[in-house]
C-alpha positions in Angstrom: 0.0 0.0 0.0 2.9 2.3 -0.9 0.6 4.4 -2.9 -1.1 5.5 0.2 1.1 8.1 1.2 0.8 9.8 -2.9 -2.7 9.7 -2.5 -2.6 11.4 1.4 0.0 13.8 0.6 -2.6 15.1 -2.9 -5.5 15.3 -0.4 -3.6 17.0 2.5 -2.2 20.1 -0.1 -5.1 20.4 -1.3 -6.9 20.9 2.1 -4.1 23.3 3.0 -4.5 25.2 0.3 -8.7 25.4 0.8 -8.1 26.4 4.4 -5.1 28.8 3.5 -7.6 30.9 0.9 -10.4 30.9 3.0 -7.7 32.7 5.3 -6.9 35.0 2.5 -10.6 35.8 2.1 -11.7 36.2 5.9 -8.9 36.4 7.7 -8.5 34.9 11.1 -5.6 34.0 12.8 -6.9 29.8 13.4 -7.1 29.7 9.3 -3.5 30.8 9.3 -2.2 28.2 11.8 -4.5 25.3 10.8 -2.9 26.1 7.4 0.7 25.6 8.6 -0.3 22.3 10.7 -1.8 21.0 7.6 1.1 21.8 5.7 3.4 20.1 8.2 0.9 17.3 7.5 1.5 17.4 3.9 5.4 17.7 4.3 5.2 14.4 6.6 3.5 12.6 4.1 5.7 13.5 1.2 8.5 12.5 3.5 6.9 9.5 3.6 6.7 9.0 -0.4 10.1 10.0 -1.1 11.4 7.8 1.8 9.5 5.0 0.0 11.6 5.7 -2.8 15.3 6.2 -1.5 16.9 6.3 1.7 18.1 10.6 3.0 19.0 11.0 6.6 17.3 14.7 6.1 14.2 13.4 4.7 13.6 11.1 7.7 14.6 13.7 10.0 12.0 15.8 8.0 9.2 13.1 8.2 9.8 12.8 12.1 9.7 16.6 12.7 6.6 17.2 11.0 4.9 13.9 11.8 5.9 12.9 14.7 6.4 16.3 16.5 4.7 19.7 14.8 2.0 18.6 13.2 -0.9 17.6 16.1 0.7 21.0 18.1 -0.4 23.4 15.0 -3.8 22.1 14.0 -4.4 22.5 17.7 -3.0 25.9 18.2 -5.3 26.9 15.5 -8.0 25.6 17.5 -6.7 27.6 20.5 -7.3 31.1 18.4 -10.9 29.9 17.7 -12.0 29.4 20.7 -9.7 32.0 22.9 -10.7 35.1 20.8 -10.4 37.2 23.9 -7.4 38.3 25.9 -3.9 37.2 24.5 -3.3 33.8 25.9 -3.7 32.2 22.4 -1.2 34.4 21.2 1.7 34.1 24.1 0.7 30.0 23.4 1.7 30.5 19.7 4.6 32.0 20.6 6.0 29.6 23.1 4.5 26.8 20.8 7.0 29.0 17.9 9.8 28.5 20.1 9.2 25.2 20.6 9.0 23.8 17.3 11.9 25.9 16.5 14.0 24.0 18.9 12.6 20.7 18.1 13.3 21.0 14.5 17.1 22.3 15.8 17.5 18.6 17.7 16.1 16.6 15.6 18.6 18.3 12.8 21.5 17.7 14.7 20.6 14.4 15.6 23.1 12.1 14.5 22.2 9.1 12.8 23.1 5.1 12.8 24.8 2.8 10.2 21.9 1.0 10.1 20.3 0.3 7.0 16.7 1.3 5.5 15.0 -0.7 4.0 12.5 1.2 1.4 9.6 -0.9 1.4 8.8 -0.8 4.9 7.5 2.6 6.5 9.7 4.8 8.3 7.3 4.4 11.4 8.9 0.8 12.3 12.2 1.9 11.3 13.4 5.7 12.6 14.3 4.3 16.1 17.0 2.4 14.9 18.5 5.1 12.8 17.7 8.2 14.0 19.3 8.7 18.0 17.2 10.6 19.8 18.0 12.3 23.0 16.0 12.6 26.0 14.7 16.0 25.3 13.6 15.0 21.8 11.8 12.2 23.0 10.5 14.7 25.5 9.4 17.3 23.4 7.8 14.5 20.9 5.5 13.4 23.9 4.3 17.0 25.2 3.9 18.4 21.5 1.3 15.5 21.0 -0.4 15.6 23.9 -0.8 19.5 23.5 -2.5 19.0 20.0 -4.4 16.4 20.4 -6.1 18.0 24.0 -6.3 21.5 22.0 -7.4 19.6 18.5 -9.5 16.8 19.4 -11.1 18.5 23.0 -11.8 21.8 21.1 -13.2 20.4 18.3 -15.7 18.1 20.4 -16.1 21.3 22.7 -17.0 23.6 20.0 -19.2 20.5 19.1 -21.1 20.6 22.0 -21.5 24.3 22.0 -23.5 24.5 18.6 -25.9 21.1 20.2 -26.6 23.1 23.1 -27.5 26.5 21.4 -29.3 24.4 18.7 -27.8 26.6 15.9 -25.4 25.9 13.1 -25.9 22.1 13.0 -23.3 22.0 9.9 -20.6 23.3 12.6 -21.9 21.3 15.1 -21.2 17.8 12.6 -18.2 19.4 10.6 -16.6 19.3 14.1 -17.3 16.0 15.2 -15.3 14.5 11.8 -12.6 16.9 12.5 -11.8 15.5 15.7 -12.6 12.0 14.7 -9.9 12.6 11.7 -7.5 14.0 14.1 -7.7 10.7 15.6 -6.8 8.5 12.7 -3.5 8.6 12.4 -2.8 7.8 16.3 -5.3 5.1 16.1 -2.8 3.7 13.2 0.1 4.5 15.3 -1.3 1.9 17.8 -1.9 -0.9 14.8 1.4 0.1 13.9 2.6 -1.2 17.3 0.4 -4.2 16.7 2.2 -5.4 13.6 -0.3 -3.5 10.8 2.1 -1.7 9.1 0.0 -0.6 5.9 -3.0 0.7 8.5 -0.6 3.6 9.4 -0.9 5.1 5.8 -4.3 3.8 5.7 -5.3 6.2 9.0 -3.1 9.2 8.0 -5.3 9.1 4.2 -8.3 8.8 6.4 -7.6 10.9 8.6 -7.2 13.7 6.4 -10.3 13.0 4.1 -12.3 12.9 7.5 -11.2 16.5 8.1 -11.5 17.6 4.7 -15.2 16.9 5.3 -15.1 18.1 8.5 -13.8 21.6 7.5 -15.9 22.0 4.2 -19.0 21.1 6.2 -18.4 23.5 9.3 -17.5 26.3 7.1 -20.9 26.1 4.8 -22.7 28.6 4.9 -26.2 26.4 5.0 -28.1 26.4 7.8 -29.0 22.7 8.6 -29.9 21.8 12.0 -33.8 21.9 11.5 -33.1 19.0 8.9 -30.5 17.4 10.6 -32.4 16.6 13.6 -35.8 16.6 12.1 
């Protein structure tokens, strides 16, 4: 299923690019960020598809940075400016979040690597920790970046969820947000089937997961009204 990651990495550039337009057109400082997660998204998968290819220390390093690391803290930060629109917590959380990923990016580049060898047709998930050394602050950082986007991605999403139910208004939100979180989700449920031995169902839950919140995003930003129908 080595064609998964082509197909994932068209369908996550595309998203970005929806998302980064709509930011172009309204504005909105979540558009903006969601964009830059999603392209760290895109950038993981492609790492993934050249990786698939031929063996680069750099492109691994790139495909752990953006995957492993970045991409869960962004799509979440982006969350943060939608729902904290008041005050500037959001913005001194993108900041530290900036510094962060700045000195994440700095270890994992400096990282040095192993002689041991890669093999191509197996995905860089089952291979990196053989290869790549990683120090304790790396490993660090990689555990507290993903449990900051997924609390800030999945909880805000199923938060904002549960706002539009109780008001009874903008049912499209309401739903859009639902898949979004659900789609956030994919590609840690395939982490654990990774663990399990399922290799393939890793690029199986990162194209998944990023069709999911495709949907997600194209149905919360509609402009139809749909809860009367929806729960008629």
């Amino acid at each position: 299923m080595t064609f998964l990651p082509y197909l994932s990495t068209l369908v996550t550039f595309v998203f970005t690019i929806a998302v980064f337009k709509r930011y172009r057109q309204r504005g909105g400082m979540h558009l903006l960020l969601w964009s830059i997660g999603l392209l760290f998204y895109g950038l993981g998968t492609l790492s993934e598809v050249l990786l698939s290819l031929t063996y680069h220390a750099f492109v691994l390093k790139l495909w752990y940075v953006m995957g492993a690391m970045l991409t869960a803290a962004w799509l979440g930060q982006g969350t943060v400016h939608l729902l904290a629109r008041k005050g500037s917590l959001a913005s001194i959380l993108t900041w530290i979040l900036a510094a962060v990923s700045v000195l994440a990016f700095t270890l994992v580049l400096i990282a040095p690597v192993t002689g041991a060898s890669y093999n191509v047709s197996l995905p860089a998930s089952v291979q990196y920790k053989d290869i790549l050394t990683r120090n304790g602050l790396t490993i660090t950082l990689t555990i507290l970046l993903n449990i900051y986007g997924t609390l800030t991605l999945v909880g805000g999403a199923i938060y904002s969820a549960f706002l539009f139910w109780r008001k009874k208004v903008l049912a499209n939100r309401m739903f859009g947000n639902i898949l979004i979180a659900a789609g956030a989700l994919s590609p840690a449920i395939g982490g654990s089937l990774l663990k399990a031995g399922l290799t393939d169902m890793l690029y199986v839950s990162e194209l998944i997961g990023a069709i999911i919140m495709f949907l997600g995003f194209m149905l919360s930003t509609s402009t139809k009204e749909v809860f009367e129908t929806a729960t008629a």
